[in-house]
C-alpha positions in Angstrom: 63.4 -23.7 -21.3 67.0 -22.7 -22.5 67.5 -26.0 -24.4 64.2 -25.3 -26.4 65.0 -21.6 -27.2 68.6 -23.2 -28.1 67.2 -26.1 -30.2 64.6 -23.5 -31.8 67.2 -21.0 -32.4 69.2 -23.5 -34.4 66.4 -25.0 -36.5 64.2 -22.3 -37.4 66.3 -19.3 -38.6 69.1 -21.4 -40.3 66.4 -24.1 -42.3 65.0 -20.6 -44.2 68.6 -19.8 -44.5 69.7 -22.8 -46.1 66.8 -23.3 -47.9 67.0 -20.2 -49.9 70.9 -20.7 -50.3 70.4 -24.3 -51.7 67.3 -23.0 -54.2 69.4 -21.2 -56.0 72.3 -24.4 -56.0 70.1 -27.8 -56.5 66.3 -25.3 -57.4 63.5 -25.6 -55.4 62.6 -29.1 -54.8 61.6 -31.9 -52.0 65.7 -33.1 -52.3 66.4 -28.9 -51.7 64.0 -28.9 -48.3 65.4 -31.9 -47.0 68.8 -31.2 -46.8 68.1 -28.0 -45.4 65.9 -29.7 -42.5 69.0 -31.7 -41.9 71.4 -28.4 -41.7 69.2 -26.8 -39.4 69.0 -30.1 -37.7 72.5 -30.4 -36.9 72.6 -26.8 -35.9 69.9 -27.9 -33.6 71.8 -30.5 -32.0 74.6 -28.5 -31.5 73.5 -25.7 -29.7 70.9 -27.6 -27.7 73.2 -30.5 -26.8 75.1 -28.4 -24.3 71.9 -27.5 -22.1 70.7 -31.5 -22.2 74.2 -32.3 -21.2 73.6 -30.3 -18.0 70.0 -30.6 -17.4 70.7 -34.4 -17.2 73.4 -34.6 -15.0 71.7 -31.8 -12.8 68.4 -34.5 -12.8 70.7 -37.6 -12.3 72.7 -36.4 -9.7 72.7 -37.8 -6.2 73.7 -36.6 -2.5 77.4 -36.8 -1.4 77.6 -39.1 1.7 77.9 -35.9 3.4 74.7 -34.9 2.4 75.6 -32.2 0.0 74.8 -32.3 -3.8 77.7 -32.3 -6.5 76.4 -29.0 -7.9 74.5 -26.2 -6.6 72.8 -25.5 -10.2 73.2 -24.6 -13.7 75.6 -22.6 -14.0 77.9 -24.5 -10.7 77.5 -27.6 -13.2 79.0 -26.1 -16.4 82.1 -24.9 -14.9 82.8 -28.2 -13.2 81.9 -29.8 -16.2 84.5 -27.7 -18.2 87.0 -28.0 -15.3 86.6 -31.8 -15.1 85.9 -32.6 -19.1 86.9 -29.9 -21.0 84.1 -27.6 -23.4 83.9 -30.9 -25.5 82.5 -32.3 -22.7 78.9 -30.4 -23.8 79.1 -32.5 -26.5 79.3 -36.0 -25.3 76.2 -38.2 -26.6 76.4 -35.7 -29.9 75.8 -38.6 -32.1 73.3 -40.4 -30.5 71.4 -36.8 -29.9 71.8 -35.4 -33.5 70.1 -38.9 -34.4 67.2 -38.2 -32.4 66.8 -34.6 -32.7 67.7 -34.0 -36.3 64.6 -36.2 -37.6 62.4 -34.3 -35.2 63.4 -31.0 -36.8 63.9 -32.5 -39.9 59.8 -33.4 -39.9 58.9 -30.4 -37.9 60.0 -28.3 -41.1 59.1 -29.9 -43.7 55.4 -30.3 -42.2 55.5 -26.6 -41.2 56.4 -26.0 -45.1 53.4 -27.9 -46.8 51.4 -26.5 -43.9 52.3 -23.1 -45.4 51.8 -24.4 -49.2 48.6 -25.8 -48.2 47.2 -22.4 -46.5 48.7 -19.6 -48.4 
């Protein structure tokens, strides 16, 4: 749940955002929306990427041969993660997430923009 309110954070407020700062640069056009679905896509990936990083390793991980798990939860992962990999270590996989997330937010906007052209 906090990825998605991370990933939504990033993509929703920033696209209007960018949108209205590139109008008034390039004018309002398909080139103008599209480049601001792919700022707010990046700012998707990279406050969301952190959460994936440690919801995956919190689903991949397996018992110690004691019988203990590596982490106890969220927040036991993150500080081992920083203690082990550093804070850059949220961000390992960025580009192979930003190339799967940014078109999904990248298409999620612009539908949601004809959408609102269509009905208002």
């Amino acid at each position: 749940m906090v990825r998605a309110m991370a990933l939504n954070l990033g993509m929703l407020g920033p696209y209007d955002q960018a949108k209205e700062v590139l109008t008034r640069m390039m004018g309002a056009s398909m080139a103008t929306n599209l480049s601001a679905s792919a700022c707010a896509g990046f700012l998707a990936a990279f406050l969301s990427l952190p959460f994936d990083n440690l919801k995956t390793k919190l689903q991949k991980m397996k018992a110690n041969p004691d019988g203990t798990f590596p982490y106890k939860g969220m927040m036991d992962c993150a500080l081992k993660t920083v203690a082990k990999e550093g804070p850059l270590g949220f961000y390992t996989g960025f580009p192979t997430y930003y190339f799967r997330i940014a078109p999904h937010a990248m298409l999620t906007l612009l539908f949601s923009d004809m959408l609102k052209n269509l009905l208002y």
